[in-house]
N, C-alpha and C positions, 0 to 999 in steps of 0.2 A: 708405557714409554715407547716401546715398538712401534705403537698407532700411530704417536703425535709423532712421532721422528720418518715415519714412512708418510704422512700427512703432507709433513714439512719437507721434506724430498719430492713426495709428487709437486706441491705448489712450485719448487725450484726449477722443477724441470717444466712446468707450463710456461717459464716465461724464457726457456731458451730460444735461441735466435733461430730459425727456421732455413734451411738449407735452400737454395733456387731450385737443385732437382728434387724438391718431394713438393710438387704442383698444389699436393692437399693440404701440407704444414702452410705453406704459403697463404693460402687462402684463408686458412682457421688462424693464421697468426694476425693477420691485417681485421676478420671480424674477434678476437681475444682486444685487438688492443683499443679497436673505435666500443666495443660494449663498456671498457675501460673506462675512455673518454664520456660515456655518455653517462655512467656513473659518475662520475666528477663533477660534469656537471649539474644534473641533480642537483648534487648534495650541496653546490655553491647558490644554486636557485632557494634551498629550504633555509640553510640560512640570511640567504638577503632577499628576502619576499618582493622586492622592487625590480628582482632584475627580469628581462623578458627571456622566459627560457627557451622561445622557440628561436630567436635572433641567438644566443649563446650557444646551442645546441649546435647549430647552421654553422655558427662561423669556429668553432673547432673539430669543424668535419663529424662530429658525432651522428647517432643514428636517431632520423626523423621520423621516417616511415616504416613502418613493419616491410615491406617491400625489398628495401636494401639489405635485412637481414636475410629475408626468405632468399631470395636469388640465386647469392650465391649456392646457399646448401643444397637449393632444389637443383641448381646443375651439377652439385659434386651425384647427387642423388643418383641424377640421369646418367652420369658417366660410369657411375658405378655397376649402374642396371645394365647399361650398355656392352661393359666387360663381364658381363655372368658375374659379377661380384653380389650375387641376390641376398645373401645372407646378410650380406654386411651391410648393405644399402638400405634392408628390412627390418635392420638390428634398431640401435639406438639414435640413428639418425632419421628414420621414418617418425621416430616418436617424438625426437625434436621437432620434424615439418608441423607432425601435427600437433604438437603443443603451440608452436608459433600461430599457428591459424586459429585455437582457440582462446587463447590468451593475448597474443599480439606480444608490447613491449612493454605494456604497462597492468598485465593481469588481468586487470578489466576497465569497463570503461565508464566513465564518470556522467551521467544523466544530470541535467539543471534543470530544476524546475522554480516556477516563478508563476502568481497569479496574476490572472489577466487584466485585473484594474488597472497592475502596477504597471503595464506596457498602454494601457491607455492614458496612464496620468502624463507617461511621458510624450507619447505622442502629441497629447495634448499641450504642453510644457513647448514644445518645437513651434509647431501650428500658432499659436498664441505668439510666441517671440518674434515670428516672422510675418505679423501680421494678417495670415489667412482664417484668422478666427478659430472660434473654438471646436479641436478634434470630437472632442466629447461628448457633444449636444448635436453633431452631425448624425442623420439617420443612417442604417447598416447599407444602405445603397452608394453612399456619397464617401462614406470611409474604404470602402469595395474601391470606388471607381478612382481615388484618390492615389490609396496604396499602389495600386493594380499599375498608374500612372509614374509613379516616384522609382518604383522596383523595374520597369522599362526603362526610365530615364538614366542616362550616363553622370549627371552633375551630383555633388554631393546636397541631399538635403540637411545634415544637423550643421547648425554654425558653431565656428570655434568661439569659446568664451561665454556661450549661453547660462546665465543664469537657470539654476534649478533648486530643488525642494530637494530634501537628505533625499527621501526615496527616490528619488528621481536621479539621483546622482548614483546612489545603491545599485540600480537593475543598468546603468551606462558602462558605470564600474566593471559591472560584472561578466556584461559583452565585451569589453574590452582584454581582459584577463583570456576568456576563452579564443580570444586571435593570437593570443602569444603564447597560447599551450598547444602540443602537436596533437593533430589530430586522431593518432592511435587510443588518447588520452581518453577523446571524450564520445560518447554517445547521440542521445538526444536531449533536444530541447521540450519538459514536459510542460504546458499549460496550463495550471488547475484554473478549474472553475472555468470553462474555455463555453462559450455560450455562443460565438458567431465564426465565420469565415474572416471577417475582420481579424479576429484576435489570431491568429495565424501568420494572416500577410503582413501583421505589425510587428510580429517576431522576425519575421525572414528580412525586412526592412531593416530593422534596427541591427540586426547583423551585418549587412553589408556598412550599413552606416557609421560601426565601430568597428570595420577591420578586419572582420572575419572572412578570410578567403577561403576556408575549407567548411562550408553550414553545417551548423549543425542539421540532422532533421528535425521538422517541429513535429509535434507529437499535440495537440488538442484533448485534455482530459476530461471527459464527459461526465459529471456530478450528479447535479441533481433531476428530479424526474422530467420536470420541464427540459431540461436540457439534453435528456437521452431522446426526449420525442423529438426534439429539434434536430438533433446531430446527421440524420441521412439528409436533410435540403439543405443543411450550411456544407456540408462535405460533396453535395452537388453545386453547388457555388463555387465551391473551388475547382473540383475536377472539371466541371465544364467550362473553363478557363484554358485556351489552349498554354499560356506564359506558363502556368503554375505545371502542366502536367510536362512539360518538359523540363518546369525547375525539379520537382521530385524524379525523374526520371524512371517511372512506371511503377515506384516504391511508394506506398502512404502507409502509415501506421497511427491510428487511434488510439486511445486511453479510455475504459468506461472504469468511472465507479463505485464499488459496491457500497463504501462506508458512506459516503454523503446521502446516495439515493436512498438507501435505508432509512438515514435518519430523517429523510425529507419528508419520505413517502410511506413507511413501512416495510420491513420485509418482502413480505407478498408482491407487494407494487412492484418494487424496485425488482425484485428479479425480474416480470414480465417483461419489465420497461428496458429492461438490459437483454432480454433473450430477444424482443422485438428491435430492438438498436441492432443489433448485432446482424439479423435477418436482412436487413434494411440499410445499413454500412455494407454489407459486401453485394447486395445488389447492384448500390451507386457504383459501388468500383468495380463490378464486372460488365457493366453500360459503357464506362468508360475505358474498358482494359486493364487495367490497374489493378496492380496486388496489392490487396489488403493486410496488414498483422495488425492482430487485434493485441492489445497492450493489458490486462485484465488486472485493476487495481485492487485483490482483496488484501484482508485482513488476517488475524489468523482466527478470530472468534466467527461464528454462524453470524453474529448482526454485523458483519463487515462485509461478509461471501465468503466465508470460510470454511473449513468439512473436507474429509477425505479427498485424496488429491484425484484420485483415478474415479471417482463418482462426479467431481467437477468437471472437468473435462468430458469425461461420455456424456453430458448431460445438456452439451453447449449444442446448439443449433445444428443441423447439415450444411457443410462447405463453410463454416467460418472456420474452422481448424484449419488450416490449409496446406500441409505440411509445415506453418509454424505457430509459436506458441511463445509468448512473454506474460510474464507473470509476476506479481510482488511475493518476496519470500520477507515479513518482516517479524523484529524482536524474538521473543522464543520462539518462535518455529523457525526460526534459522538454525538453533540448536537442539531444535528437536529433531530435525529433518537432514543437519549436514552437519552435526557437530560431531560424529564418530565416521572413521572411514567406510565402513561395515554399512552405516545407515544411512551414508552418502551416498553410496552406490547403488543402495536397496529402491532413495529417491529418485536417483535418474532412469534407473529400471521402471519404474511406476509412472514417472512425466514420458517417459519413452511408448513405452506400452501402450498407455493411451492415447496418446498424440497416432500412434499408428492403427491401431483403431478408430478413430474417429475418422479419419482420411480413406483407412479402407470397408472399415462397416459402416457409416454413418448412420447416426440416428432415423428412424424414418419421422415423416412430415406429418405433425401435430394436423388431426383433421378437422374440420372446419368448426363443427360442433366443442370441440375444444378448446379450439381458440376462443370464441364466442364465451365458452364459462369460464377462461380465463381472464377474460376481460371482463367479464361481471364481475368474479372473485376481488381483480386489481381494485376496482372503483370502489366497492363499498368498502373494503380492507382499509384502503386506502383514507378516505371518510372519514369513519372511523376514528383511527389514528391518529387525524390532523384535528378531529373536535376535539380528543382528550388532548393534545400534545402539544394545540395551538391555538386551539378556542377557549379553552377548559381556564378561568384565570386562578382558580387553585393549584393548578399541574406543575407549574413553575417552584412556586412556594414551596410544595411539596415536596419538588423535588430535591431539590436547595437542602431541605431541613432532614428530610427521611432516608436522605443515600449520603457517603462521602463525599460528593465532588467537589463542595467545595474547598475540602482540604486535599485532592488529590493535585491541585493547581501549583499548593507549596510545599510537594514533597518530590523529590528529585528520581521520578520514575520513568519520566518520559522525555523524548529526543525535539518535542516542540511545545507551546504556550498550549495552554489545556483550551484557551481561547483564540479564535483569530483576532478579532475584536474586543476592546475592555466594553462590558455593560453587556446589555441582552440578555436573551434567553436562549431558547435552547437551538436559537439558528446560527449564535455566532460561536454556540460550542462544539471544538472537532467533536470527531467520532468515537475517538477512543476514549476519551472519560465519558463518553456519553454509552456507550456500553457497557463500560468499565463499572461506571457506578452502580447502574443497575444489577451486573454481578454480583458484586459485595452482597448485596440486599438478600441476591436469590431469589429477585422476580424476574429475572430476565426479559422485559419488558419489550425492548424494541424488535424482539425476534415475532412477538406472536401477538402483537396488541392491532386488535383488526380484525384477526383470521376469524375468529369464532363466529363473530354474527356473518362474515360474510359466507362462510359455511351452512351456518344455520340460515340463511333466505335462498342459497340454493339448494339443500334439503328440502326446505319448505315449497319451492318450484317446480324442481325438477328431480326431487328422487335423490337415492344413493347409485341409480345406475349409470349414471355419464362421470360422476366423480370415482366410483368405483374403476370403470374403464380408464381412466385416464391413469389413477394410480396403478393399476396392470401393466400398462400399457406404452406409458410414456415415461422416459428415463427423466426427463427436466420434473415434470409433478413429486413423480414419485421420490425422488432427490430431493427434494423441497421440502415436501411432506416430512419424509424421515427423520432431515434436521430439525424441524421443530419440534419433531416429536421424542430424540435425543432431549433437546434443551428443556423442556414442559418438564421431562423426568429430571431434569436436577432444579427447577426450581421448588420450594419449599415455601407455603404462604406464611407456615406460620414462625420464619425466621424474620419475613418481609414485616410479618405484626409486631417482632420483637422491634426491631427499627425503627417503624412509628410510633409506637408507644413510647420508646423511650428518649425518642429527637423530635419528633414534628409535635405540634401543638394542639390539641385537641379541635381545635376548629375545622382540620385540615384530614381528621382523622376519614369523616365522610367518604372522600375521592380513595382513601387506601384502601376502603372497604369493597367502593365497585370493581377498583384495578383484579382487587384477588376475586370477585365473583366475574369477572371476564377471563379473569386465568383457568378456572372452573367451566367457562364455556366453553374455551378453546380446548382442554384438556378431551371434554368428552365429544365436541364434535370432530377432535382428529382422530379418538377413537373407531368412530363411526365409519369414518372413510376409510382406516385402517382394519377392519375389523379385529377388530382384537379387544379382552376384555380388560387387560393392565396395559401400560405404557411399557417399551422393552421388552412386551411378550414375546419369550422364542418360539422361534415361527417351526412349524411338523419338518420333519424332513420329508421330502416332496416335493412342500408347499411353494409354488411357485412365483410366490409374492417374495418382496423384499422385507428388508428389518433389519434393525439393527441386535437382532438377536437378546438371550437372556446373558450374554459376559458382561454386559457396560453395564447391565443394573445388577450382578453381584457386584462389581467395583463400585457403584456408587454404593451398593450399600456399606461397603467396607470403609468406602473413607468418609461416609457420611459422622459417624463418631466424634472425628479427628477435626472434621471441618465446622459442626456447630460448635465449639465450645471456642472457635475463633471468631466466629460470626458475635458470640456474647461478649469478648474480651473487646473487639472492635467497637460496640457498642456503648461500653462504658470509657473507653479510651475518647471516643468524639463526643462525649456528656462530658469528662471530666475536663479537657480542650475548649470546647464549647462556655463553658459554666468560666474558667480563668480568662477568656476572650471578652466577653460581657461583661462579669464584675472585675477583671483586674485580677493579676498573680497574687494581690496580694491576702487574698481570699480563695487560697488555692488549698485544697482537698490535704493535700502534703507538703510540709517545709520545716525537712529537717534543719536542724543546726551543726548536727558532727561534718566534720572537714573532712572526711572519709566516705560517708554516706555522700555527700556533695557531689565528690569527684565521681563518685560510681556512677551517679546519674547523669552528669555532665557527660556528652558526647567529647570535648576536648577540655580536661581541668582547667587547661589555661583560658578556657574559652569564659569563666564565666569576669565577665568587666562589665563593665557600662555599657549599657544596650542590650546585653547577650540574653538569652531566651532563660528563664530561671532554670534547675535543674528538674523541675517536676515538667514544667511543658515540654522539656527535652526526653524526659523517660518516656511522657507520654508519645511524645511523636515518634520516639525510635518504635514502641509497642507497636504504636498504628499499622504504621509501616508492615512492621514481622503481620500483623494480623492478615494487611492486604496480599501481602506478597503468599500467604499460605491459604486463603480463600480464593485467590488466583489460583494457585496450586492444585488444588482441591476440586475447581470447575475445569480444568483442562482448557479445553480448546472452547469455550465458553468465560475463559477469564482474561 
């Protein structure tokens, strides 16, 4: 009672009237009452979604800019410095300056991302309306010189009243919205799938076009393997542009990403292709003056770019670090990594630590001979990969019938469509079930499919001693190396044969049998380059090689136990799915009649009516579920 009543006394006295001679009540009563205001309005914006809150904000004086907040404190700041008041100045109000400057007024700041057809449809949609023909079918020189033309020009190019397609109306929509939110709010503008210097200047276009007088920055997300090789001549297209480098004003920031190029290219590949971007992005911007931040789109699994945080980092190129660092923290590893304050702090130590490392020791410069076998390794890896993953016309089918994914599309796990595209294979499916599923399995497929024969033709070439030096030697290999050799130890072939045998069709069994005698090649030619005679082998002390030590393989083996008999139940949970899918519930394994038994399995009793999923496919799917989420479990940072 003490608390809430001294609570309630403090709050009463925050809102008394503020005297003319206390210079600092004054000033903190006038920023107490507009933060006031600028929560009010808020919360009138959240309930009427139509209204424009940067026009509301505006016109009841409320707070627009982080600016008006900082001001005034930084000068009570300075006045206080000024009178020997160090203490106090140092106290609780240095730590408000500096909470304002890393948070601002809204916490943090909101990123839009959009892929880049959808700002070509529209383009195109404009161009068409007004008769200059089609955007679309123009080659990347004439959309260059077009944009380049419109973004100089003073008159507006969209008409008012233009007919358009939902999508079309969608991504106008959406530019529209981010002119009437203030700018503390929002961040960058990301482009997936960003392939030219066009897809850039048709973002910064269509911003001016809808109103946006504070730009966003556009941010160019670099995917697939093609397109990381592309990305340093389109990013010189733009920079050597004098309009564009004064519209970024000596700031550019990129996007590369791990999940697409992986699933594009392979592991192997895709990393080269991203440490060679990266090499080749900040040369363009040091030609040009231009500071580069590199945006680094992983995942939290190894076939996304995922793996220890302070090993990623050491391991990035020299001078792409550059005193900064942007990175994806997504799904569990948001609460592996910041969900306790303890292991908050522990992360920013660890992103801190390295980042200043990289800037004051940087890696030295991969020597020529290494490049050279890294770029033999990418291609045949590469190869490889793309005959099983994209030539192979079993590999699909396979994949379909021998992993979950296709039920992980309708189970409510994920934050987007497990497809971009309805139809296709495996190019129009994201990443993450396309990782995901091969988890379950416990082949972990997209990490290491490739590696082995291109290992074994440069054994066969050149020896173990140029691969041997590079793992010594070089933090990027040898990083590399390790993570697959992490993941090779928790796959399991003969959980992968349980899954075939009891979902794919015998016809299909063929392909599951090379998959695991390639997982048998790779196993013993990373051996090889590692020298070591098990996977996980703890390395002497001394020993001046890396490893991942003998602790992660007792943990595997401890929850190796706990995690097959999940792997079996999963397996008869998508036979028993599978089997009521094809013939009909009404030929289902189980169907009780008690009204009690019923409800138990029914996720909501009242749910079972007309239409609703019977109660056996509903037990079954809740199962699946518990199965996936505890073989995710079970794989770590590999699930």
């Amino acid at each position: 009672d003490d608390h809430h009543e001294r609570k309630r006394r403090n709050y009463a006295d925050f809102w008394v009237p503020s005297m003319t001679t206390e210079p600092f009540r004054v000033v903190l009563a006038n920023i107490r009452d507009r933060l006031f205001i600028t929560r009010e309005v808020i919360h009138q914006c959240l309930i009427q979604p139509n209204m424009d809150m940067k026009a509301a904000l505006r016109e009841r004086s409320a707070y627009l800019d982080i600016e008006e907040l900082y001001e005034p404190l930084k000068m009570m700041y300075d006045s206080l410095m000024e009178t020997g008041d160090d203490s106090v100045a140092n106290g609780r109000l240095l730590d408000l300056l500096r909470q304002l400057r890393t948070f601002g007024l809204a916490m943090m700041r909101l990123d839009v991302r959009q892929e880049s057809t959808r700002h070509t449809e529209v383009m195109d949609t404009i161009t068409q309306y007004l008769g200059m023909g089609s955007y679309a079918e123009w080659d990347e020189a004439t959309r260059v010189e077009f944009l380049l033309q419109e973004l100089q020009s003073k008159r507006p190019l969209m008409p008012s009243g233009m007919q358009a397609s939902a999508d079309v109306q969608e991504v106008i929509h959406t530019m529209r919205v981010l002119a009437e939110i203030p700018k503390d709010s929002l961040g960058a503008y990301v482009i997936s799938m960003a392939r030219t210097a066009s897809d850039v200047l048709a973002v910064v276009l269509l911003q001016r076009e809808c109103g946006v007088k504070d730009f966003l920055r556009v941010v160019p997300l670099f995917e697939t393997l093609d397109d990381l090789t592309n990305a340093p001549q389109q990013m010189r297209t733009l920079l050597g542009n004098e309009w564009y480098r004064t519209h970024i004003n000596g700031l550019q920031e990129c996007m590369i990403g791990y999940s697409d190029s992986g699933k594009d290219a392979g592991r192997l590949a895709a990393a080269w292709a991203l440490f060679e971007a990266q090499e080749k992005l900040v040369a363009v911007a040091q030609e040009y003056k231009i500071k580069l931040v590199l945006f680094h789109g992983r995942g939290g699994t190894v076939g996304r770019g995922g793996g220890p945080t302070h090993m990623a980092i050491r391991s990035q190129p020299a001078g792409t670090i550059d005193g900064t660092l942007r990175v994806t923290v997504q799904g569990e590893i948001i609460e592996q990594q910041f969900g306790e304050p303890e292991v908050c702090f522990r992360t920013l130590d660890v992103y801190t630590s390295a980042v200043l490392e990289a800037c004051m020791d940087p890696p030295r410069a991969p020597k020529p001979e290494w490049r050279e076998m890294m770029s033999k390794l990418s291609a045949i890896s590469c190869s490889e990969y793309r005959g099983i993953v994209f030539q192979n016309p079993d590999f699909v089918p396979y994949f379909h019938t021998a992993t979950p994914v296709s039920e992980l599309g309708g189970l409510n796990i994920g934050s987007r469509p497990a497809k971009r595209k309805p139809g296709g294979g495996v190019g129009t499916l994201r990443a993450i079930p396309w990782i995901f599923a091969w988890t379950q399995t416990r082949l972990h497929l997209p990490v290491w499919l490739g590696i082995g024969e291109a290992l074994e033709k440069a054994f066969e070439e050149s020896g173990e001693d140029v691969l041997s030096d590079m793992y010594d030697n070089w933090p990027f290999f040898q990083g590399t190396i390790e993570l697959i050799e992490m993941v090779l130890a928790k796959a399991d072939p003969r959980i992968v044969s349980l899954y075939e045998k009891m979902l794919a069709p015998p016809a299909l069994w063929p392909i599951g049998e090379e998959l695991r005698a390639r997982l048998t090649k790779v196993k013993s030619n990373i051996l090889r380059v590692i020298h070591k005679q098990k996977l996980l082998e703890e390395v002497k002390p001394g020993d001046s090689r890396g490893g991942s030590g003998g602790h992660l393989d007792v943990k595997l083996s401890l929850r190796a136990p706990y995690v097959a008999p999940l792997n079996v139940l999963q397996c008869l949970c998508l036979t028993a799915l599978r089997d009521v899918q094809e013939n009909g519930e009404a030929n289902a394994q189980f169907s009780p009649s008690d009204p009690e038994i019923l409800d138990l399995l029914s996720r909501v009793p009242a749910s079972r009516a007309i239409g609703a999923p019977s109660p056996f496919v509903q037990a079954m799917s809740d199962a699946l579920l518990i199965t996936i989420k505890g073989v995710a479990a079970g794989m770590q940072n590999t699930g």
